[in-house]
N, C-alpha and C positions, 0 to 999 in steps of 0.2 A: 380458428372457428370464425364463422360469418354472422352476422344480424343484420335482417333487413330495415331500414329506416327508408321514412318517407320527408323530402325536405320539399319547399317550394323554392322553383328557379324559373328564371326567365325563359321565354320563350323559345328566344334566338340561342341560348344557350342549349336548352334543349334540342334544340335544331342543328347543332352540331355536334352534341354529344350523341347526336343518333349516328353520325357517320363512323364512329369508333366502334372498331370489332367489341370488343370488350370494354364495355360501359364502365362497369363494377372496380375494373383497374383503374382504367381512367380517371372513375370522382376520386378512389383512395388513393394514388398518386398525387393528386392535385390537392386535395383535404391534406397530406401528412406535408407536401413539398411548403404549403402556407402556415399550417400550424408551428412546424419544425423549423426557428427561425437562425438555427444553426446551418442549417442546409447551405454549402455553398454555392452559387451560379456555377452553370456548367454549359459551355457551347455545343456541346453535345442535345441540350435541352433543343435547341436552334433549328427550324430547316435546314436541310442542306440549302437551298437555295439562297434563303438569308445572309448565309454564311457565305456565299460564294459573289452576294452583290455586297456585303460588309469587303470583304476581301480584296476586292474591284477595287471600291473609292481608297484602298489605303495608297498612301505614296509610297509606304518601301513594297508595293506587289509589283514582281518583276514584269515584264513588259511581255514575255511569254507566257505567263499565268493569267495576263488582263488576255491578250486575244484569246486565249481560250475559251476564257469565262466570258468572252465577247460573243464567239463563234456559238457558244453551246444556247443563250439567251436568242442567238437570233437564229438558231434552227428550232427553239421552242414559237418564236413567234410567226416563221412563215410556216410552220405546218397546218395542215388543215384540219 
């Protein structure tokens, strides 16, 4: 079961919570993930893309794994 509440939030927050399909998950996600302070981190939480420039800077990332993750970053930037 649901209950609506009304809370105040910043602006700019607002302004991104607008871009999320489903608002209603998203605050309760993020309300249970802060409350619940047993919740372990999970890289899964992560962009993929974070996760693939974390991956970059490590020294044990194989040298085929970096030009990849080289090639894929610079077909995201010369596209138009």
């Amino acid at each position: 079961m649901n209950i609506n509440r009304t809370f105040s939030i910043p602006v700019a927050t607002a302004v991104k919570l607008k871009a999320e399909r489903n608002q209603s998950r998203t605050v309760t996600r993020a309300v249970n993930k802060y409350l619940d302070e047993k919740e372990e981190y999970s890289p899964s939480d992560l962009p993929t893309r974070q996760i693939m420039l974390v991956l970059r800077l490590r020294e044990d990332c194989p040298q085929s794994i970096r030009v990849l993750i080289d090639d894929y970053f610079d077909n995201i930037v010369t596209k138009p």
